[in-house]
Legacy VTK file of the C-alpha trace (Angstrom):
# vtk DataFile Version 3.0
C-alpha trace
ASCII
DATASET POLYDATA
POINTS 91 float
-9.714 -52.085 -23.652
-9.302 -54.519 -20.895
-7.978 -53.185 -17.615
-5.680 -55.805 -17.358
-3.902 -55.533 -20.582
-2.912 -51.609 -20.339
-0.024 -50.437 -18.937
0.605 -49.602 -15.547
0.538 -46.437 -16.091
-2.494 -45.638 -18.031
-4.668 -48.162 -15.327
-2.597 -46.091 -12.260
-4.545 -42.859 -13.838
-8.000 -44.502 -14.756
-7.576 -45.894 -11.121
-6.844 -42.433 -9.705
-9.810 -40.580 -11.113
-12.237 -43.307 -10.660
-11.393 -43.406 -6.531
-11.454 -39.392 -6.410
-14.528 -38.938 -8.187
-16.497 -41.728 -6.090
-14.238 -40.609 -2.949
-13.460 -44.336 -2.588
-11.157 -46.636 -0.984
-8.628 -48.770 -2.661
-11.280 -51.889 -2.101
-13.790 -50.077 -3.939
-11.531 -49.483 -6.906
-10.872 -52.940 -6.567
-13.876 -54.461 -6.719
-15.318 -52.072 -9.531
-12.889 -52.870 -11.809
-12.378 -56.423 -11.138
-8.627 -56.367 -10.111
-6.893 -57.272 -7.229
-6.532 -54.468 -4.300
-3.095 -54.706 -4.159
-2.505 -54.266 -8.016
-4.533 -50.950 -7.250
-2.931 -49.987 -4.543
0.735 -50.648 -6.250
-0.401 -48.782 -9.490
-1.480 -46.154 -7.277
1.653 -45.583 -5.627
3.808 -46.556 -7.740
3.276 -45.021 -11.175
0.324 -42.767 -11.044
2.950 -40.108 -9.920
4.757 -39.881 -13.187
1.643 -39.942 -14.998
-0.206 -37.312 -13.329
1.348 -35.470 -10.312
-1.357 -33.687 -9.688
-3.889 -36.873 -9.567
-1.666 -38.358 -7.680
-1.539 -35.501 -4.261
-5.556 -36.066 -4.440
-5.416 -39.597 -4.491
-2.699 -39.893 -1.279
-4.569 -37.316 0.668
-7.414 -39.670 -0.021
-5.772 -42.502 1.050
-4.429 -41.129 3.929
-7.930 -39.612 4.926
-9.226 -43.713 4.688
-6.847 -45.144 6.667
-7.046 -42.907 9.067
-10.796 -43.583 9.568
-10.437 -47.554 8.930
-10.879 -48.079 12.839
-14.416 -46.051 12.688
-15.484 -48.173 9.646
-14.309 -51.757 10.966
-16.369 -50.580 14.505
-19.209 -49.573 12.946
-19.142 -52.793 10.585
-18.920 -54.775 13.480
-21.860 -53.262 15.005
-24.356 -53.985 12.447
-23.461 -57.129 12.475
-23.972 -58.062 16.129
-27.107 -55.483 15.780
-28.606 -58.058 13.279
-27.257 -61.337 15.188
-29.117 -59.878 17.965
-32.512 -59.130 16.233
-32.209 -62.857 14.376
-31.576 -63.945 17.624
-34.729 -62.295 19.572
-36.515 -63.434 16.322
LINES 1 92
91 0 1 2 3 4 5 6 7 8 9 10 11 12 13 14 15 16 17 18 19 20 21 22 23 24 25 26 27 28 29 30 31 32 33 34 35 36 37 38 39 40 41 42 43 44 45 46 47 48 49 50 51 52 53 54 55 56 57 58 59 60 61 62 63 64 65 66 67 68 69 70 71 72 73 74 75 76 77 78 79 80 81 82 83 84 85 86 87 88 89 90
């Protein structure tokens, strides 16, 4: 069924398991299933708790585990990137 035409619900679950078993981010999600992150992100918060409570504490402490390690990631993105400006550079 297309991801897009089930309920909000049903996606907020399929969502849920899909970022706890790859320990993803809501981007990831995102990009995996072809939807926008902030569809995720508001299925996520908004209905996945009436769904599946349980699914739902797992997927928030994930969330709060990525955000609070954004900062490292956006550092370390930035990084490579001058790391390979450099070596095209010296190149």
């Amino acid at each position: 069924m297309n991801i897009k035409k089930m309920s909000h619900g049903k996606r907020a679950v399929r969502f849920g398991k899909y970022m706890v078993k790859h320990s993803g981010t809501v981007r990831s999600v995102a990009d995996h299933y072809g939807i926008g992150k902030s569809t995720v992100h508001k299925d996520l918060t908004r209905y996945l708790m009436e769904e599946d409570s349980a699914l739902y504490k797992k997927v928030v402490k994930l969330m709060k585990k990525n955000n609070s390690e954004k900062h490292i990631r956006g550092g370390n993105a930035t990084k490579k990137k001058f790391a390979k400006l450099r070596k095209l550079a010296s190149a």
